[in-house]
C-alpha positions as CSV (number, residue, x, y, z in Angstrom):
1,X,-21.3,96.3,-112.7
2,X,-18.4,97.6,-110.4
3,X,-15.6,95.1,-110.0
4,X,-13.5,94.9,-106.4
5,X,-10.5,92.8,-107.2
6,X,-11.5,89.8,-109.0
7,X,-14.7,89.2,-107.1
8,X,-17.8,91.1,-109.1
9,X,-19.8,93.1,-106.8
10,X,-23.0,94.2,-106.9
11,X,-24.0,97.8,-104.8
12,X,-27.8,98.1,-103.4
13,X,-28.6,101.1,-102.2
14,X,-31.5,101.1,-99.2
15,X,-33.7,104.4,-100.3
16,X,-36.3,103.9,-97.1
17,X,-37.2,102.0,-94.6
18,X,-40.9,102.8,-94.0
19,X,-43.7,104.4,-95.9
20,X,-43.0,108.0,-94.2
21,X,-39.1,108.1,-94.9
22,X,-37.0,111.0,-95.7
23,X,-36.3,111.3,-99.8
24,X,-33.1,113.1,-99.9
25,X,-31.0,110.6,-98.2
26,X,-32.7,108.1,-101.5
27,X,-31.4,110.9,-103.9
28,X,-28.0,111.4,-102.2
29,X,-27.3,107.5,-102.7
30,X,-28.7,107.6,-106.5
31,X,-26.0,110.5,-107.3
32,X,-23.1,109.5,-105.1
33,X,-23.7,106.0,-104.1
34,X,-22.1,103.8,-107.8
35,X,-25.6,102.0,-107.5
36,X,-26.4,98.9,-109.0
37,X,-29.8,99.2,-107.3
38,X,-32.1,101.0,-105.1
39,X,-34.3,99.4,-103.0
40,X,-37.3,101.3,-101.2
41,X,-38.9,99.3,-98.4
42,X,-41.6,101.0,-97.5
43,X,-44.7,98.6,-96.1
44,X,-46.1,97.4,-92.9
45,X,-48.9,94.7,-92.0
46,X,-51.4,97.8,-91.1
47,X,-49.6,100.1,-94.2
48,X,-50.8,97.7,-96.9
49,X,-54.4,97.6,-94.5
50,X,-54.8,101.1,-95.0
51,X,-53.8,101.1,-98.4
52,X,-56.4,98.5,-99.0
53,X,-59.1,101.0,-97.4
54,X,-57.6,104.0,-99.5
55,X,-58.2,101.7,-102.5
56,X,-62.0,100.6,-101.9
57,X,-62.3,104.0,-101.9
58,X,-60.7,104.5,-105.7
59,X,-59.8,102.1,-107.7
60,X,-56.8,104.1,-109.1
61,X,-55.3,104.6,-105.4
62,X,-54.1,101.8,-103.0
63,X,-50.3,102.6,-103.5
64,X,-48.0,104.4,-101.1
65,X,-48.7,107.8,-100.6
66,X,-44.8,109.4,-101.2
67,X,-44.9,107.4,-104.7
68,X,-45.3,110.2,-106.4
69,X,-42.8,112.1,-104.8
70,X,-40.0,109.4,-104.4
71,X,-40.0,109.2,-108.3
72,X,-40.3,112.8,-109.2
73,X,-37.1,113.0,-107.1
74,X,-35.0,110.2,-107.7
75,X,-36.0,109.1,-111.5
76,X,-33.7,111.8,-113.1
77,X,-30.7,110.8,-110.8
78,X,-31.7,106.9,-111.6
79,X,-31.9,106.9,-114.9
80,X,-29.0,109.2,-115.4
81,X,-26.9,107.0,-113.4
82,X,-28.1,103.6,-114.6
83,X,-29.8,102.3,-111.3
84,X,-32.6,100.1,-110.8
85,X,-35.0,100.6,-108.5
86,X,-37.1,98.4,-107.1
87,X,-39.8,98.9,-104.5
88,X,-43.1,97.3,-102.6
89,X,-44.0,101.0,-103.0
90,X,-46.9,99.5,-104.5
91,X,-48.6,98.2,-101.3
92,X,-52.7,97.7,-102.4
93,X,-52.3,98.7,-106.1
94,X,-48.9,97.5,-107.4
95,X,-50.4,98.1,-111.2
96,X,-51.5,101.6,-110.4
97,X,-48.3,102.5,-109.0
98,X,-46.3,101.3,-111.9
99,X,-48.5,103.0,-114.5
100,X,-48.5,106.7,-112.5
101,X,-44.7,105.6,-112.0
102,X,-44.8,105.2,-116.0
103,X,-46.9,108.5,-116.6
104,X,-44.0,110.8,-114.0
105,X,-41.4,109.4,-116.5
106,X,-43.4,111.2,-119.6
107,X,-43.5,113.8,-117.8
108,X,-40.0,113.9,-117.3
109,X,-38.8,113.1,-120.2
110,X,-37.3,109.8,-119.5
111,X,-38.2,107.4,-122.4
112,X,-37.8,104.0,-122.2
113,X,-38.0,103.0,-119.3
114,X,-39.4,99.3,-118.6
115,X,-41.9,99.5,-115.6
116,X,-43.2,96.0,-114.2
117,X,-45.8,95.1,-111.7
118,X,-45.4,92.6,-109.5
119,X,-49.3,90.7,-108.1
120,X,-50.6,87.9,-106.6
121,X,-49.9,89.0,-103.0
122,X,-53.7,89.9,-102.2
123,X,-55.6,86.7,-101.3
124,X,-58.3,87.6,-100.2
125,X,-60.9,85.8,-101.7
126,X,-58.7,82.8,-101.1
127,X,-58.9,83.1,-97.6
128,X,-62.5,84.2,-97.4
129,X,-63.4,80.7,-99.3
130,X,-61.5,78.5,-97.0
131,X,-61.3,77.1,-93.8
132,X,-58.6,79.1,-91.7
133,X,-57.9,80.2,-87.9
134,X,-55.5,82.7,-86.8
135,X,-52.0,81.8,-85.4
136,X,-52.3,84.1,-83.3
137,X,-55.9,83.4,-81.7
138,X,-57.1,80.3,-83.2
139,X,-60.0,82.2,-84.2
140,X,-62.2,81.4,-87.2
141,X,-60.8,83.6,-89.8
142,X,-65.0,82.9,-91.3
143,X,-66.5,84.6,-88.1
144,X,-64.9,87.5,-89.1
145,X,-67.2,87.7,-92.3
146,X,-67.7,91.4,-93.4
147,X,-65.4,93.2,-91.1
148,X,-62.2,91.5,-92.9
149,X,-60.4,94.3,-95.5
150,X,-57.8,92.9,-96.3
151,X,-55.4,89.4,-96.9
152,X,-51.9,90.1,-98.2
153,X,-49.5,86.8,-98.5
154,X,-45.4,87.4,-98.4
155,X,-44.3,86.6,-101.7
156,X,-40.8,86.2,-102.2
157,X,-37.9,86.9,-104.9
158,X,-39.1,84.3,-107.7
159,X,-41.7,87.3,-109.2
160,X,-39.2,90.1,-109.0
161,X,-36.3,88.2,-110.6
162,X,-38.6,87.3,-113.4
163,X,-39.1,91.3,-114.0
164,X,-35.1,91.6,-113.6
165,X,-34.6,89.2,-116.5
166,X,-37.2,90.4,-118.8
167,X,-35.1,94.0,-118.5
168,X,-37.3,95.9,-116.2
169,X,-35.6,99.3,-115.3
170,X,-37.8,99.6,-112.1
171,X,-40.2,96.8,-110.3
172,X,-43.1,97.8,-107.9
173,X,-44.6,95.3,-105.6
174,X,-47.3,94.6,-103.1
175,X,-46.6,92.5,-100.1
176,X,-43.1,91.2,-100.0
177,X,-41.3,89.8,-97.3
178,X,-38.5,93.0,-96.5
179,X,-35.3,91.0,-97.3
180,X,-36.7,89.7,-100.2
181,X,-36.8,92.9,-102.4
182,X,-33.0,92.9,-102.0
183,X,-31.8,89.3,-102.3
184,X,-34.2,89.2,-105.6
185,X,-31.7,91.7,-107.6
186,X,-28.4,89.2,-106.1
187,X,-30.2,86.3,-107.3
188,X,-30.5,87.9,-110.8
189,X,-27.0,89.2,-110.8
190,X,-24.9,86.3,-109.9
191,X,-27.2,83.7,-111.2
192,X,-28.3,82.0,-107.5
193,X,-30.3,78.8,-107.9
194,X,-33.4,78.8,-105.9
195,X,-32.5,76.3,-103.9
196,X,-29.0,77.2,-103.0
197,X,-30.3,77.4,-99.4
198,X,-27.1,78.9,-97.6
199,X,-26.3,81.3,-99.9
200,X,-30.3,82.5,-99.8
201,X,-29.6,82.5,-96.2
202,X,-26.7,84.8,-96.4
203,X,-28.7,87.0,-98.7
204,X,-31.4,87.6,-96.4
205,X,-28.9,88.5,-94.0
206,X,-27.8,91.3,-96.3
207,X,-31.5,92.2,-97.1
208,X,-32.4,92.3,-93.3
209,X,-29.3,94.4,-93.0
210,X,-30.4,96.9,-95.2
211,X,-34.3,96.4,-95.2
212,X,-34.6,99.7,-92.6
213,X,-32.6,102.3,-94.3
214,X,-31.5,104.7,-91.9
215,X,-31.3,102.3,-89.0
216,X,-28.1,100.6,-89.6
217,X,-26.4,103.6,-90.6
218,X,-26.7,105.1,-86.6
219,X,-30.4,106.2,-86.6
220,X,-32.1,103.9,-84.6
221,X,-28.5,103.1,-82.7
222,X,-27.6,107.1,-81.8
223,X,-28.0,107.4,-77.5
224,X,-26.0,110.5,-77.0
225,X,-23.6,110.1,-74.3
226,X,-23.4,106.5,-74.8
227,X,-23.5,106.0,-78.7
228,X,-23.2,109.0,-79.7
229,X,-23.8,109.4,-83.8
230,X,-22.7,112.9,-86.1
231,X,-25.3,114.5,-88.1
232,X,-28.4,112.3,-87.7
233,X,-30.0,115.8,-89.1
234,X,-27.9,114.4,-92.5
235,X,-28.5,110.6,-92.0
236,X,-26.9,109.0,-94.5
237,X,-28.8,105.6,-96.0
238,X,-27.1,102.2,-96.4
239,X,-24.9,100.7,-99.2
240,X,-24.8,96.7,-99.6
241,X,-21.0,95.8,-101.7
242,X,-22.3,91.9,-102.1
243,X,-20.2,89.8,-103.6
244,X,-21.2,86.6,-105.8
245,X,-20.6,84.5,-102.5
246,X,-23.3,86.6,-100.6
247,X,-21.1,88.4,-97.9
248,X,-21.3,91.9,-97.9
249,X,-19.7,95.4,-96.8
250,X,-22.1,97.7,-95.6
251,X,-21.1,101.2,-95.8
252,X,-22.6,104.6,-97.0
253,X,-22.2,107.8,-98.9
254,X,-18.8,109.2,-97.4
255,X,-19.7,112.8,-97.1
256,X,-23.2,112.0,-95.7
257,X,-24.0,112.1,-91.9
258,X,-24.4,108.8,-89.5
259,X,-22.1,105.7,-88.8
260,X,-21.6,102.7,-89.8
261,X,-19.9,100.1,-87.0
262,X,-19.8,96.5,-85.7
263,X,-22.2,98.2,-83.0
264,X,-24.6,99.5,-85.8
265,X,-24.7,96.4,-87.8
266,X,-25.5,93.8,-84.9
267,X,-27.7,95.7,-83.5
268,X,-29.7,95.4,-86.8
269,X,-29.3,92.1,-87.6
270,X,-31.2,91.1,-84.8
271,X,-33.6,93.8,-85.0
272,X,-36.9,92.2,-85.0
273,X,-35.7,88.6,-84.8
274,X,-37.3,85.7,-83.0
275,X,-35.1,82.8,-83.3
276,X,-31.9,84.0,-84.9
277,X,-31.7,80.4,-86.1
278,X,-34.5,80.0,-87.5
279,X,-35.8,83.3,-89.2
280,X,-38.5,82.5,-91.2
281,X,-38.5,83.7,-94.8
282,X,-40.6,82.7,-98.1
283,X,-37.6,82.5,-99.7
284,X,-35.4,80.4,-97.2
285,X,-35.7,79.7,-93.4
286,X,-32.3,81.4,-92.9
287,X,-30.3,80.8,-89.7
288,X,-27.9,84.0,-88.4
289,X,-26.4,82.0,-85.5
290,X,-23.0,81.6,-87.8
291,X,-22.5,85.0,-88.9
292,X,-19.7,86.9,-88.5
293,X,-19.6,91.0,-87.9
294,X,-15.8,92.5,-88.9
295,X,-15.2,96.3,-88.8
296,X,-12.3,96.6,-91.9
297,X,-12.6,100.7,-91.8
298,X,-14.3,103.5,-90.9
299,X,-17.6,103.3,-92.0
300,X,-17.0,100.2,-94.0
301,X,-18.4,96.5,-92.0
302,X,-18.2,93.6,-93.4
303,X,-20.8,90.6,-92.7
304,X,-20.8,86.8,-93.8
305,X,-21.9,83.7,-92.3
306,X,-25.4,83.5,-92.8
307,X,-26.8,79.6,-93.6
308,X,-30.1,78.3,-94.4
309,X,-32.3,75.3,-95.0
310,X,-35.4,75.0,-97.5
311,X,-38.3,76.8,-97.0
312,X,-41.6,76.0,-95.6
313,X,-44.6,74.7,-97.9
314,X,-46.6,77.9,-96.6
315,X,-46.5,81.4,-96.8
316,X,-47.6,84.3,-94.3
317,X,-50.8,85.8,-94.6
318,X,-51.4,89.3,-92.8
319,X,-55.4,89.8,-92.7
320,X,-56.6,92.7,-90.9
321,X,-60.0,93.5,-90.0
322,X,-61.8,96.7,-88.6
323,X,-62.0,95.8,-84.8
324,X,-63.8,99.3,-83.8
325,X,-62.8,103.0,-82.9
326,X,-60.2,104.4,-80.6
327,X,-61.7,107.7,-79.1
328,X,-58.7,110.2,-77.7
329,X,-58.3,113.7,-75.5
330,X,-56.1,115.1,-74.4
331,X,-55.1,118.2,-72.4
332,X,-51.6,119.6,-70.9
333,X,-51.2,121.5,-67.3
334,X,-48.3,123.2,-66.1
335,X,-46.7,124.8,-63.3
336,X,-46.8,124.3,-59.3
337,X,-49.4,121.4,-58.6
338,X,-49.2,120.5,-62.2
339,X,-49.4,116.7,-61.3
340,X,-52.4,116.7,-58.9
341,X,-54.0,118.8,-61.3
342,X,-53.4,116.5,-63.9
343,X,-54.5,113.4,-61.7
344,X,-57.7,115.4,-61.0
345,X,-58.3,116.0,-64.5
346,X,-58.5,112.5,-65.5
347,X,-60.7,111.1,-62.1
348,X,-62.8,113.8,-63.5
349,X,-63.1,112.4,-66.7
350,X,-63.7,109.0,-65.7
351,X,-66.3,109.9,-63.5
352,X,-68.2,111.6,-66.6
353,X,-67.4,108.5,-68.6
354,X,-69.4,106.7,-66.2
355,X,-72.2,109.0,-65.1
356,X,-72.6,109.6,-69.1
357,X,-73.0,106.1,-70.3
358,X,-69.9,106.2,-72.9
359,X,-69.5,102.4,-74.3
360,X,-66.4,101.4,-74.0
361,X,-64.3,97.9,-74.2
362,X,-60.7,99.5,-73.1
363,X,-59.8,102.7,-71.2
364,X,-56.5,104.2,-70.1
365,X,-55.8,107.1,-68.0
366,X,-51.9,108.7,-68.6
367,X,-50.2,110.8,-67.1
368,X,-47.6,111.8,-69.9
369,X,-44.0,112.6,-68.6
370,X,-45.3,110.3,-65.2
371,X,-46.8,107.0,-66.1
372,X,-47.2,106.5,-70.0
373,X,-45.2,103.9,-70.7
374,X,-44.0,102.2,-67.5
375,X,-47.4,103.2,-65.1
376,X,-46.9,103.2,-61.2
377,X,-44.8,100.3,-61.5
378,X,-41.3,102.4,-60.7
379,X,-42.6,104.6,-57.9
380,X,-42.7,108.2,-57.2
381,X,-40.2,110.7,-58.5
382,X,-38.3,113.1,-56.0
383,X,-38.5,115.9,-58.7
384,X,-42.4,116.3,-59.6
385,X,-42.6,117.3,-63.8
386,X,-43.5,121.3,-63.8
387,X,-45.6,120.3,-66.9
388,X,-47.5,117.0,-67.7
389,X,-50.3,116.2,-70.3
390,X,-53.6,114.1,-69.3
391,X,-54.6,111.6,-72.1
392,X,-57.5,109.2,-72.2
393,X,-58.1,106.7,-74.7
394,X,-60.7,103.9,-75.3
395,X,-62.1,101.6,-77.8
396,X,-65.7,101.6,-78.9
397,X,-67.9,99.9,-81.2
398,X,-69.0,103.0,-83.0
399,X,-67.6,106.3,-84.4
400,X,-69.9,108.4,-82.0
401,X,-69.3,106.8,-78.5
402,X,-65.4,107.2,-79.3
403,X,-66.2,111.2,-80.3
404,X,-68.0,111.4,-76.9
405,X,-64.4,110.3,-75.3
406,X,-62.1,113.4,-76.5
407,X,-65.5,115.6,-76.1
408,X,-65.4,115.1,-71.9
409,X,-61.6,115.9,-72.5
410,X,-62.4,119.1,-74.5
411,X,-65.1,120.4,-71.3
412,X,-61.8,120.4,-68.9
413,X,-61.1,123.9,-70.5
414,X,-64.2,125.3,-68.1
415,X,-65.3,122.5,-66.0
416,X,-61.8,122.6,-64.0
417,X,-59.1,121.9,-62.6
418,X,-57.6,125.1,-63.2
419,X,-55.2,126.0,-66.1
420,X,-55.9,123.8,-68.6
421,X,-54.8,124.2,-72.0
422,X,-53.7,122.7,-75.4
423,X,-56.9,120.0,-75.7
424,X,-56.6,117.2,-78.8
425,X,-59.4,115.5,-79.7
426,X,-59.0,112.1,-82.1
427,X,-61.3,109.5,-83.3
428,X,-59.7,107.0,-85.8
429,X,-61.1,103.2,-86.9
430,X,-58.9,100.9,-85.6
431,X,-57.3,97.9,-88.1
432,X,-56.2,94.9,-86.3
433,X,-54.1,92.3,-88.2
434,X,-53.7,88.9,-87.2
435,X,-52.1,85.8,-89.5
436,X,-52.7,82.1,-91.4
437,X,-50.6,80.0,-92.8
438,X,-51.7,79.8,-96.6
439,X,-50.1,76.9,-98.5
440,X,-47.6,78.6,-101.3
441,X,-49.4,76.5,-104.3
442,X,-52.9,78.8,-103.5
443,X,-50.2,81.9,-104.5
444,X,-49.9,82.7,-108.0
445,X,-46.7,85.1,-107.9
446,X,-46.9,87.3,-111.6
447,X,-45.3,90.7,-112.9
448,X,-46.9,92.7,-116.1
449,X,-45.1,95.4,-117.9
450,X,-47.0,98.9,-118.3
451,X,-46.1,101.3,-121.0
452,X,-43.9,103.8,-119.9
């Protein structure tokens, strides 16, 4: 481990943020960054949903799609450099994922390497049996019946530290609260009791800190003009110096692109958070209200502060359900009159929608680059946009009334207004998730080896 003075420190390095992240910022910290750790965070309440579909589908599938990628890239570096890695990379299929994980070593040539599986997230059949309503709706989760794919409870360090101290060179997970992925190496290094609520606390902060990669190192930050940020094109990804007290310095590679600042580093740790004083974890209910945000160089932030109090006797549960289709066109005008011509375009479509029968729940007319996102609600510009794009979008019960949606958008080209051009048609399924409240002793946390 590197050693700062006479306080050990341990360095995590953040290697993604979400499921789609960039790689090379993840290889750049295995070969530059003096890693104790890498950390890939890459899973979302309708991620893991989609996984689960991808999954019913094969058996052998359910884990995140860049798996395979992530580890051709980054293994050589790892290993060469003595970094763990560990990941909820596994999403659906945490076993699968370690064992093709465990199969890309062989083919690289890395022997050796101890490859765990962290399960017990999906509880499905737990909630199917019992007697739940949604937080969120009070629903009956029951009257959901059939159309529920998926129940995924946050689990939180205990099953990853486990892996840590049975030797495991890389852990893949399923559902894991975000922070937890990186306080779990801490508590393994510096021996943290599970009940050392403050310090858990302070090691969520660090793990919230971290949790979305690019973010607190200027991505999500950069306004230019107001916040401006160097080389977002080179992002660089976070670097967590904890000590054995919890506090942390969050810096990055030096010769790698983006910032790190007091500005960067609060705006993250309240990213997301709905009482700062009560943040909600399975690990800890952590409170951020004490914690302190010093800049000590360039690039280099130091954070401390963060208390806690014990944890609640339940755990989140993210269930999603299919909840029908979302039918979309859409179709781009330009020039003089481009706005009334737009305008037209979609009082034409709604009229078909209507004289056609099409079966829909919700529909929205937009106007991109006029109403979007904020509607009619700020008034008219002076300067009319010389382009715009027409987009309609409903929900249906079935596949085929949403294709009829993005076909009335597709007969613009020829049924008018005039100059029409660039038409999109999309019909997904759409995945709601809502939550319970599933009492931690239904969980049974585990991790399993597979031969690498």
């Amino acid at each position: 481990m590197t050693t700062t003075q006479s306080q050990r420190r341990v360095r995590i390095g953040a290697g993604a943020g979400y499921s789609g992240d960039r790689i090379e910022p993840a290889v750049e910290l295995a070969e530059y960054g003096a890693l104790d750790y890498l950390v890939f965070e890459c899973l979302a309440e309708r991620t893991i949903a989609l996984a689960q579909q991808s999954r019913r589908k094969d058996p052998e599938l359910g884990y995140d799609p860049l798996l395979e990628a992530r580890m051709k890239a980054v293994l050589p570096v790892a290993a060469r450099h003595g970094v763990r890695i560990i990941s909820n990379m596994g999403a659906a299929n945490p076993i699968a994922a370690a064992q093709r994980t465990a199969a890309i070593a062989r083919e690289l040539g890395l022997d050796g390497l101890k490859i765990a599986a962290v399960t017990g997230d999906d509880v499905l059949d737990v909630v199917r049996r019992g007697d739940f309503h949604f937080v969120e709706s009070a629903e009956s989760v029951a009257s959901f019946n059939e159309r529920i794919v998926s129940a995924n409870a946050y689990l939180g360090a205990a099953p990853i530290v486990a892996a840590l101290a049975a030797g495991a060179d890389i852990v893949l997970t399923g559902r894991v609260a975000d922070p937890s992925l990186f306080t779990a190496p801490l508590i393994h290094e510096f021996g943290w009791k599970m009940d050392d609520w403050n310090t858990l606390g302070q090691a969520t902060v660090v793990g919230h800190l971290l949790e979305c990669a690019g973010q607190v190192t200027g991505g999500y930050f950069a306004d230019p003009g107001f916040k401006d940020v160097q080389q977002l094109a080179r992002l660089g990804f976070p670097i967590g110096e904890v000590g054995e007290d919890g506090s942390v310095i969050v810096t990055k590679v030096a010769h790698a692109g983006g910032r790190v600042t007091e500005a960067t580093c609060k705006e993250q740790l309240i990213y997301e958070i709905h009482d700062p004083a009560r943040y909600l974890q399975p690990d800890v209910v952590a409170d951020f209200t004490g914690v302190r945000v010093t800049e000590e160089a360039p690039d280099r932030v130091r954070v401390s502060g963060g208390r806690g109090t014990p944890r609640t006797d339940t755990l989140k549960v993210s269930v999603a359900y299919a909840d029908g289709y979302i039918g979309e066109g859409q179709i781009s005008y330009a020039g003089p009159g481009a706005v009334e011509r737009g305008r037209l375009a979609l009082d034409v479509v709604r009229q078909r929608l209507q004289l056609t029968g099409v079966d829909t729940s919700e529909l929205r007319f937009d106007l991109i680059g006029v109403n979007a996102l904020h509607g009619d609600t700020l008034g008219a510009c002076d300067a009319q946009p010389y382009e715009v794009r027409a987009r309609v979008a409903g929900r249906t019960a079935s596949v085929a009334e949403a294709v009829r949606i993005g076909n009335e958008v597709e007969t613009l080209y020829t049924n008018g207004p005039a100059g029409g051009g660039g038409v999109t048609r999309l019909t997904r399924e759409v995945l709601a998730v809502q939550s319970v409240l599933l009492p931690r002793v239904d969980v049974n946390p585990a991790f399993e080896f597979v031969e690498a």
